[in-house]
N, C-alpha and C positions, 0 to 999 in steps of 0.2 A: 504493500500500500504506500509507505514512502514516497518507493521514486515511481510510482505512480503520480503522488502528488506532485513532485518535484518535473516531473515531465510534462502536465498541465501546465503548472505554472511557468515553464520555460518557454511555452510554445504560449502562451499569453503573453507575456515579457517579449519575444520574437515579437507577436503582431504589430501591439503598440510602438516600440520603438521604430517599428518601422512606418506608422501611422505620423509619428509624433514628429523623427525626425526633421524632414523638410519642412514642416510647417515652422520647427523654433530654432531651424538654422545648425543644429548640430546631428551630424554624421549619425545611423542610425549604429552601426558598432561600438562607437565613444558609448552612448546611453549603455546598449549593452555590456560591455564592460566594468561602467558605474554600476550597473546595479549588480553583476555578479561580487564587483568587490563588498557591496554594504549588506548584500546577502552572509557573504561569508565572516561579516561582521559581527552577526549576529548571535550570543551566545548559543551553543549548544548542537550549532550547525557544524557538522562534521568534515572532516579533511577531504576535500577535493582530488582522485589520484584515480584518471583516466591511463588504460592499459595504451601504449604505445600503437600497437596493432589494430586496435579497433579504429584511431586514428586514420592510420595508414594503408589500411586493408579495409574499411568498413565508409570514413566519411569521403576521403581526397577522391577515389574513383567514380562517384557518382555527382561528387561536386564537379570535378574537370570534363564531365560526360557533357553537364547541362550547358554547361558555357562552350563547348564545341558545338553543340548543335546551334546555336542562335549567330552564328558567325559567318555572313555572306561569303558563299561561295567563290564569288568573277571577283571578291574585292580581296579578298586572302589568296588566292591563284594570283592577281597585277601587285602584289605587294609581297609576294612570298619572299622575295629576296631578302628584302628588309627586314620585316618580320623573322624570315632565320635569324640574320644578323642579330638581332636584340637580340631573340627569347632562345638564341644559342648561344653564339661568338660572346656575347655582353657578357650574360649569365657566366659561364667559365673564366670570361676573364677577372670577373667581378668574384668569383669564389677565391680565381686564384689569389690576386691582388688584396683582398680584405682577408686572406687565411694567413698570409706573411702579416698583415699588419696587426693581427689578432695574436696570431705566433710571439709578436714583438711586444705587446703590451701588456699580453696578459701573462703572469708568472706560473713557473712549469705547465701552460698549456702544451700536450703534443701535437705535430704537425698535423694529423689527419683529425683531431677534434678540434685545430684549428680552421681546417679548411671546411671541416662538416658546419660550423657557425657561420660561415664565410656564404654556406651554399644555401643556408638558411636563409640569410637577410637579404639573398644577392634578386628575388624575384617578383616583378612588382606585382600590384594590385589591380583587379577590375572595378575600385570602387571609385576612383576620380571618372573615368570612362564615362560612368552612369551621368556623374554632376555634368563632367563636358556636355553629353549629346543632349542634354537639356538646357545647354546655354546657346546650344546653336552653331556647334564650333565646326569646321570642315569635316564631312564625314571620310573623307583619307587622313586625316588625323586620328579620329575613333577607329577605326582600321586599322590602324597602326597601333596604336595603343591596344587593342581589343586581342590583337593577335597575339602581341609581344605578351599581354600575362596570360593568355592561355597554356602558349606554349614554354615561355622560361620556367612556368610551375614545373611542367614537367619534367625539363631539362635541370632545374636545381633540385629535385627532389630524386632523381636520378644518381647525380653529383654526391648530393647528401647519402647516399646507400654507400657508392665507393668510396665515400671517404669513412662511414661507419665498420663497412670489411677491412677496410687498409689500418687501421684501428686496433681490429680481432689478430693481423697475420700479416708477415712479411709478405709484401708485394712493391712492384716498381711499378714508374708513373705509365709506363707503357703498356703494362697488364691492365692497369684501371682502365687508359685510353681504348684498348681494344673493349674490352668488357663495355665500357660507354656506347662504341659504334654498334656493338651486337645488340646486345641489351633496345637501340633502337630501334635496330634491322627492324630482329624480329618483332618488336611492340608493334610496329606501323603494317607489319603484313598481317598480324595478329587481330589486330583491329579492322583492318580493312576487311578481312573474310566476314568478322563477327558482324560487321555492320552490313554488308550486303545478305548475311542471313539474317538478320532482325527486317531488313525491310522487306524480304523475300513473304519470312514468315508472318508480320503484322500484316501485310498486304492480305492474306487469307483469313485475316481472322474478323470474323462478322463485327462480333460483339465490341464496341468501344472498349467498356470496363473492364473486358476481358483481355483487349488488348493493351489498354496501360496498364494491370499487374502485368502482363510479358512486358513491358519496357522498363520496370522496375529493375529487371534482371541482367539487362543488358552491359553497363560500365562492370560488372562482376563476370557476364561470359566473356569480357574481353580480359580483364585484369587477370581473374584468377588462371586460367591456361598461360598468359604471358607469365606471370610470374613461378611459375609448373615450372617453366624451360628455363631459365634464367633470364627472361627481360624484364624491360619494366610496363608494370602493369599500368602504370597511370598514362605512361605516350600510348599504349592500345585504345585507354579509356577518351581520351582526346581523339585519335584519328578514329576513334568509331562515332564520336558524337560530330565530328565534321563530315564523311561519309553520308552517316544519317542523317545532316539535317540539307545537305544538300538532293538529296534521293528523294526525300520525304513527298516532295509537292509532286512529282510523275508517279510515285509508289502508293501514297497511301490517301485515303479519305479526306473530308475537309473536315468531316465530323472526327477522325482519329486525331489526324493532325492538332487540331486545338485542343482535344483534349490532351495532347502528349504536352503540351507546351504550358499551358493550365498546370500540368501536373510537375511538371518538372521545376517551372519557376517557384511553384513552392515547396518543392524538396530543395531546391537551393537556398531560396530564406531559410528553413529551417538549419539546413546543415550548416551554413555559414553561420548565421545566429548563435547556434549551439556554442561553437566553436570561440566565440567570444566571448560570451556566456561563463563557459570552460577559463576562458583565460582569465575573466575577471574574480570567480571562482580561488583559482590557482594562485593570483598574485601575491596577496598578505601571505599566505604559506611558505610563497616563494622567496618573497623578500627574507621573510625570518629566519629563513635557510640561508640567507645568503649573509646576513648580519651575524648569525652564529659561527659560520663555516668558514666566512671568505672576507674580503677588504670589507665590506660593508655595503649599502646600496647604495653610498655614493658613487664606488669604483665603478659598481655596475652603469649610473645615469652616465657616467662621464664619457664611457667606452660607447656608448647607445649615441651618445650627443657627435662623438670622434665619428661614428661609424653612419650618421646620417649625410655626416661632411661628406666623409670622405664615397659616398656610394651617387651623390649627385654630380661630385665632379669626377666622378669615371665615370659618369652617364656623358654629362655634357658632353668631357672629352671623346665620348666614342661615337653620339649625334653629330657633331660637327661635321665632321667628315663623310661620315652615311647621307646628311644633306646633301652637303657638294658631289658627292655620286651620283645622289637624286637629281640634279639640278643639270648633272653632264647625260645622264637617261636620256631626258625630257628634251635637251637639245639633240642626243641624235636620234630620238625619236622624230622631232617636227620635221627634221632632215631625211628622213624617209616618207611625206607625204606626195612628193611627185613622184617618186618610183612608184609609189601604191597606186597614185591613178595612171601614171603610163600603163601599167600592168593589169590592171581595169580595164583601159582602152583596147590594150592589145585584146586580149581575151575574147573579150565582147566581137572581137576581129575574125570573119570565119577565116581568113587567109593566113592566119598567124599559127604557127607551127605550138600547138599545143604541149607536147613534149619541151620545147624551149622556153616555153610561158612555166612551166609545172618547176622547172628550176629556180626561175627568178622569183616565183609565187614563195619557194621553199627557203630560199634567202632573208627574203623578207618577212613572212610570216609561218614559216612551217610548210613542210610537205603537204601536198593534197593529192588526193586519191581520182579526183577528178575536175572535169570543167567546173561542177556547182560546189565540190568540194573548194577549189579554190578561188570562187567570187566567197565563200565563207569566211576563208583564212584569213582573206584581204579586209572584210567589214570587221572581224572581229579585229584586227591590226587596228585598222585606222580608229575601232573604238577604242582602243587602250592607248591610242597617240592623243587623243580626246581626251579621255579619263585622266593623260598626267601635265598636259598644258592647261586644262581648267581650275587644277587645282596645287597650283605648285608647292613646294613646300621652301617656305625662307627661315632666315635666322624669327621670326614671332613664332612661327609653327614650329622650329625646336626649341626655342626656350620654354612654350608651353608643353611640349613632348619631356623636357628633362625636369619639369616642377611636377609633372602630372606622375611620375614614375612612383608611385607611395607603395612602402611596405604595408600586409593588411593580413588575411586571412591565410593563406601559405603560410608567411614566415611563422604565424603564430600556432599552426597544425603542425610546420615540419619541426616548430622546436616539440611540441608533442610528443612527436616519434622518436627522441634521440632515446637512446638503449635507459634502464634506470640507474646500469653499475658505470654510467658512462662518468668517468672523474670531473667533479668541480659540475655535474647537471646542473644544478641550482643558479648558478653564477650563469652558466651556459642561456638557459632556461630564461632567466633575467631579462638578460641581454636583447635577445632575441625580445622579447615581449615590450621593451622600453622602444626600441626603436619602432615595433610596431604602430605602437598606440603616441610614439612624437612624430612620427610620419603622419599618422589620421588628424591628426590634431595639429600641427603646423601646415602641413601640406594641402592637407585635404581639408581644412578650415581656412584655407587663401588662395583656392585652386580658383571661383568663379573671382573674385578679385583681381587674381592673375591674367583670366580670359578677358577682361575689362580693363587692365593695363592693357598688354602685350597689345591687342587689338587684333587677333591672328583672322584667317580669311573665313569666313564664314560658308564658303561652297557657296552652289547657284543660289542668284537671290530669286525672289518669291516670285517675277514673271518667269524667271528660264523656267522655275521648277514648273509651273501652268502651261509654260508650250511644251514641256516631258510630258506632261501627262496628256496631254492633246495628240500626240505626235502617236505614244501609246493606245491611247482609244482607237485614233482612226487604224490602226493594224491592227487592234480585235475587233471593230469592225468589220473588215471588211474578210476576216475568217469568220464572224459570224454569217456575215452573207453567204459567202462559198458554203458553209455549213449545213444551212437552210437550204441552198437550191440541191445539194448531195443529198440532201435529207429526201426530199418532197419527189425527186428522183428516183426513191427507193432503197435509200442509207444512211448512215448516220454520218458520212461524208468523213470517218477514221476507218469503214472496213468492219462494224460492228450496226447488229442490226440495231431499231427504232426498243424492242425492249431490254434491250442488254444495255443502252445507254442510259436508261432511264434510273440504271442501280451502281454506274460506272461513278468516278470521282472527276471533277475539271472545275471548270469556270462555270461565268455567268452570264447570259446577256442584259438580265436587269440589273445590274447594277453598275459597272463600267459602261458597258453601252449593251443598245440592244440591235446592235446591226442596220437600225434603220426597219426594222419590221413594223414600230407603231403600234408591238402590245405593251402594254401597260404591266406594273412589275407588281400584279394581285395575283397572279398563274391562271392569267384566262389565257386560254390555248392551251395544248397538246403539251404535256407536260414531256412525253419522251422529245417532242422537237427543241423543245427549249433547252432542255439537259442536252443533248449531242451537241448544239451548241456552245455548251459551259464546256465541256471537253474541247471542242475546236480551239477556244478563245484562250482554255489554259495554257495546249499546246501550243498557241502564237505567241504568249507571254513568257512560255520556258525556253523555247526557241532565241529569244531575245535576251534571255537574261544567259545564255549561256555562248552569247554571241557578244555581251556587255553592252548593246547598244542603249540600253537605257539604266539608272543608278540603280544601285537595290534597293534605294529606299521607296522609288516611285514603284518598282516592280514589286517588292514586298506590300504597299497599301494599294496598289490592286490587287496583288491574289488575294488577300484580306474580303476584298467585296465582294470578289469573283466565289470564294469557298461560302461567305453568310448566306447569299441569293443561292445557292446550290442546297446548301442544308434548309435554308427556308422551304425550297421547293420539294424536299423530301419529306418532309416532317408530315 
């Protein structure tokens, strides 16, 4: 009965604070936090001592699940580089460079429980992201940001194990390094099977509610085989939740779909919640461990306060220069838009030696398989030549890229997991948890202030975004019309009869547009013509979005209309 109670009340404590948050201006973690520590204030309330494993076996894999699925597909594909770059290259170098400096400051720390702290505090946070895309900031900025803490979790929590083993037994840096690249290998192939059999399988399965308990299970079919073999379970649990959230809109329902999204965003409140909860819990225990055992908890602030310095300016130092690359991209990107149309022209040329065009197509934009393969290659080129002159990124867009970097929920799970016989834990434990919660609270209490200095570029302004979405209509238009006339023709204009579409999943015509048909969006008409429609209109929209001609965000808030007018229509 207890921690029955104690589990109600957490997931009350969770809501609120997340209710409260934004409304009084403070972080909804900071709250959390406060009240775990004046909980444990409380006489009679007992010692806080979460198993390491449940941690790192039980919460991280289905937290890193949630946050890969919600992560645009075409904008993590045009940024992948970058993106490595931080939530890899950064991550490592930041273990390495903060593990010597932790080596150095803290007394008899060894090298590998220096580097394990190091790999701890080195990975940022998704919680400035959230404040950003609510101020309006460039969404290649949240892109960028969004990716980098999905994947340096994984990449430091990776780091964090080899330096845990290096720890236990004699090993050189080159063993760890190989163990790091396998350990990836196979996570990514490991993840990628699992997630195309979850959509295989959700795809068949009628029942909603039946289908989200099976997605319950899903960041654990990935993890736990990965970590069977020796990889790591948490990059499985990532590349299955990016996998599956880009499958999702051709594979499954519109009714599964939201409910999977519904369900997931609050298994991530809660486990994030918890997690804070946990640390504010933990901290009076931990200090007084560290007052009895160790310098005191001033050593600890100072080392917290040393190591936020010094983790900003290895960010800057390593943005700087990732811009200027960005910045040489984008010029020889614009530099290739007249080969793109000569290469167009030729094409569209019946006298023009096809095999000679399929070269020059493969130069510039990738091989193609054929003629329509390679007027594809070229549209999706010159949309990614678009995507990075619209939105450049300058010295405002990294200065707000190196403030927005906060430690948060990671570094306070990976200090979690360190072993309990691990020497000087407490001190270790501290550390980690100070800089957390002076990152939330400095950072992420002057991040929209910062967006308000810096003045960074806000993406298209509010007409381009209205000629996107105009531009968009009229191409599901006019596949709702071919739709209609394949329809009334005697199909459903995909190769599926008039009742098989009626239970199939896609778009809408009432709600983005309706083709120009002139029904009204109450489902007067043929309810199977309207649904093969919603298919056609989906397919023009995925086609698109995987061709990048229009943003995700315009693409994301039509499928949005296009899945409510299809569940409308079925209910």
């Amino acid at each position: 009965m207890e921690f029955l109670i104690i589990g109600v009340v957490a997931l009350i404590a969770i809501a609120m604070a997340t209710t409260l948050g934004p409304r009084i201006g403070v972080a909804a973690p900071l709250i959390l936090v406060a009240l775990g520590v004046a909980v444990s204030l409380i006489p009679g309330v007992p010692e806080v001592e979460i198993d390491p494993e449940i941690i790192l076996a039980g919460v991280l894999p289905p937290l890193l699940y949630a946050a890969g699925v919600s992560i645009p597909a075409t904008d993590f594909r045009r940024e992948f580089k970058s993106i490595g770059a931080l939530s890899v290259v950064l991550t490592i170098v930041s273990t390495v460079l903060l593990g010597a400096l932790f080596h150095a400051i803290i007394p008899d720390l060894a090298w590998p429980w220096a580097f394990a702290l190091g790999a701890i505090v080195s990975p940022s946070d998704p919680v400035a992201t959230a404040i950003i895309k609510r101020l309006g900031v460039s969404p290649r900025v949240v892109s960028l940001l969004e990716g980098e803490s999905l994947l340096n979790d994984a990449t430091a929590l990776v780091l964090l194990r080899g330096a845990v083993a290096a720890a236990a037994s004699a090993v050189t840096v080159w063993t760890v390094a190989w163990q790091f690249v396998v350990a990836m290998a196979l996570a990514v192939a490991i993840g990628w099977i699992v997630a195309r059999i979850n959509l295989w399988v959700s795809a068949r399965i009628r029942d909603t509610t039946a289908n989200t308990v099976f997605t319950f299970t899903v960041p654990f079919l990935a993890s736990i085989p990965a970590e069977l073999v020796g990889a790591s379970g948490l990059v499985a649990a990532v590349v299955a939740g990016l996998v599956t959230g880009n499958g999702a809109a051709r594979a499954l329902s519109p009714q599964v779909r939201q409910s999977d999204h519904q369900t997931w965003r609050a298994i991530e409140l809660m486990l994030e919640g918890a997690i804070y909860l946990i640390l504010g819990l933990e901290l009076i225990a931990t200090i007084e461990d560290v007052e009895r055992d160790h310098a005191g908890v001033g050593f600890a602030l100072s080392i917290a306060a040393i190591t936020l310095v010094a983790v900003l300016t290895l960010r800057a130092a390593f943005i700087a220069p990732l811009l200027a690359g960005q910045a040489r991209r984008a010029r020889r990107a614009a530099a290739l838009i007249p080969h793109i149309e000569h290469a167009r022209t030729q094409l569209e040329d019946p006298d023009t030696s096809y095999e000679a065009l399929r070269r020059m197509v493969g130069r510039l934009a990738g091989r193609a398989r054929s003629e329509e393969h390679a007027h594809r290659r070229l549209t999706r080129a010159e949309a990614d030549i678009s995507y990075l002159l619209r939105a450049p990124l300058g010295p405002r867009e990294g200065a707000l890229m190196v403030w927005a970097g906060m430690r948060g929920v990671v570094t306070v799970a990976a200090a979690q997991t360190l072993p309990t016989d691990t020497p000087g834990r407490s001190l270790l434990v501290l550390i980690a948890y100070f800089v957390a919660i002076g990152s939330l609270v400095i950072q992420g209490g002057t991040v929209a202030w910062a967006v308000r200095l810096l003045k960074p570029s806000r993406g298209a302004t509010p007409q381009e975004e209205a000629d996107e979405r105009a531009r968009l209509r009229d191409q599901l238009d006019t596949a709702a019309a071919d739709a209609r006339a394949a329809f009334r023709d005697g199909g459903t204009g995909d190769g599926r009869t008039s009742d098989d579409s009626a239970s199939a999943g896609g778009s809408s015509d009432g709600g983005p547009s309706d083709g120009g048909s002139g029904r009204d969006s109450t489902g007067v008409g043929d309810t199977a013509e309207r649904l093969a429609v919603i298919h056609a209109q989906r397919d023009a929209l995925l086609d698109a979005r995987s061709l990048g001609t229009f943003s995700s965000a315009t693409l994301s808030a039509m499928l949005t209309e296009l899945d409510h007018e299809q569940i409308r229509l079925e209910l």
